[in-house]
C-alpha positions in Angstrom: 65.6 90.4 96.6 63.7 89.3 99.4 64.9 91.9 101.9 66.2 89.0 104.7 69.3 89.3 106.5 72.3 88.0 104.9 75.6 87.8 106.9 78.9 86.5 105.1 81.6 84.8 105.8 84.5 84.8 103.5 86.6 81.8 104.7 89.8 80.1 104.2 91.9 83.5 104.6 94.7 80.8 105.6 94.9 79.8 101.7 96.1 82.1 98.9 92.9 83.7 97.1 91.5 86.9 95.4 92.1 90.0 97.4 89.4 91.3 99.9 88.4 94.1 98.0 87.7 92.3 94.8 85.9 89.7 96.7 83.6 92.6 98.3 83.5 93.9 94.7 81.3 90.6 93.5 78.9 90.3 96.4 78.2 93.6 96.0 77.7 92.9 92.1 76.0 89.9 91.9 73.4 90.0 94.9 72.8 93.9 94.6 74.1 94.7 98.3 75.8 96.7 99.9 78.9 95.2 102.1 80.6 96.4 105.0 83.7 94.7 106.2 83.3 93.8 110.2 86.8 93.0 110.4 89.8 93.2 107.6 92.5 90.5 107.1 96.0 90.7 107.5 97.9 89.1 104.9 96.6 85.9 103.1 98.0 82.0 103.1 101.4 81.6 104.6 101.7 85.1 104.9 97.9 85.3 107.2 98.7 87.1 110.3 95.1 87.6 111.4 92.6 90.1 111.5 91.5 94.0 112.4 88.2 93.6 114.2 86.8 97.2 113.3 84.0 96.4 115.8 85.5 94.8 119.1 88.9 97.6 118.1 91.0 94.6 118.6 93.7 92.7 116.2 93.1 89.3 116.3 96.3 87.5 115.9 96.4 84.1 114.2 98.9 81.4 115.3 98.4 78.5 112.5 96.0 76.8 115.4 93.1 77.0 117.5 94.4 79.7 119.5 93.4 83.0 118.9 95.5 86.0 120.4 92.8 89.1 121.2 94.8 92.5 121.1 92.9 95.4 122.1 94.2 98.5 119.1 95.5 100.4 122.2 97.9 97.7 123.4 99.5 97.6 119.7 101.8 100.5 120.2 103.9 98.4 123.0 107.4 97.9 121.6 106.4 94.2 121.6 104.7 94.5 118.5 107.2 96.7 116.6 108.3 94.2 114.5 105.5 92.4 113.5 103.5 95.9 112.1 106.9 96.8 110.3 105.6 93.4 107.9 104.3 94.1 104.6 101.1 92.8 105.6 100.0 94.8 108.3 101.4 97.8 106.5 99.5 97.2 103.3 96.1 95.9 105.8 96.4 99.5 108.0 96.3 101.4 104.9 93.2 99.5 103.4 91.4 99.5 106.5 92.2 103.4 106.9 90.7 103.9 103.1 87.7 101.7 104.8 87.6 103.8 107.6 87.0 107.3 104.9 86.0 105.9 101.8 83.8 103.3 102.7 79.9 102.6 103.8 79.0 103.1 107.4 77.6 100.2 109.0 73.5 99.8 109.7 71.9 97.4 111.6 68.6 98.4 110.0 70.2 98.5 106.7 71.5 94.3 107.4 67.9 93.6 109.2 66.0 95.1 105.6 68.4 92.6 103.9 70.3 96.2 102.5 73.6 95.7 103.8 75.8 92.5 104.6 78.3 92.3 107.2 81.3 91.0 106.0 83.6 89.1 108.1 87.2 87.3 106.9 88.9 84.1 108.6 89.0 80.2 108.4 86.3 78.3 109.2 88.6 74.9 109.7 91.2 76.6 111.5 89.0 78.2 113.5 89.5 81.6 113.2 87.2 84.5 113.4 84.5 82.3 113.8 84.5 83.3 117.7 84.5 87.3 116.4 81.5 86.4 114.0 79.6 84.9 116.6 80.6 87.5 119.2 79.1 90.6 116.8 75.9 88.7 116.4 74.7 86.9 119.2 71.2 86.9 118.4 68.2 86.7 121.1 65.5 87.8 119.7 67.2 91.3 118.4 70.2 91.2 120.8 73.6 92.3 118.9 76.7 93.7 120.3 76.5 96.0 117.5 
């Protein structure tokens, strides 16, 4: 209502919860705002494998810790990685960020700055995970983004 930037953080992806989607669903509802998802998790609670950073083109694996693994989208077709995109998870998480990818809003910096559009971003705040990505996307000095 105010037209100031609002950037959110949905946390605790390392618990079960509601799925993304129907989380993005309410913001959009209930502050009258457009969302766009700056990166999309993989999995949920004991299943949480990490996340697809749409921004950096990176997945950024999650280990149960502190230690984040960065893989750059490229690297994910070594064999290395065969089995763990063959999971349920990161089946069902490619084909919602591919329907993101077509379907869904484009992201604005103008749009976010007018208080328009929220980024969206998915980890676990405790953990930490995808705090680093968060801050990484918006280092702000003065109007500096990596965006």
């Amino acid at each position: 209502m105010r037209g100031i930037p609002i950037f959110t953080f949905i946390n605790k992806l390392d618990r079960e919860g509601r799925e993304p989607f129907e989380l993005l669903e309410e913001i959009e509802e209930v502050l009258d705002i457009e969302t766009y998802p700056m990166n999309w998790p993989v999995g949920m609670g004991k299943r949480f494998l990490g996340i697809f950073d749409r921004q950096g083109k990176q997945f950024v694996q999650f280990h149960g810790n502190e230690q984040e693994q960065f893989i750059p989208y490229e690297e994910l077709e070594r064999a290395e990685y065969d089995e763990f995109k063959k999971t349920d998870e990161y089946q069902t998480a490619e084909e919602e960020l591919e329907l993101l990818d077509e379907a869904g809003d484009q992201f604005s910096m103008e749009d976010v700055l007018k208080g328009e559009q929220t980024p969206v971003f998915f980890g676990s705040a405790l953990a930490p995970f995808g705090v680093k990505t968060f801050f990484d996307t918006f280092y702000i000095n003065g109007a500096t983004t990596s965006t």
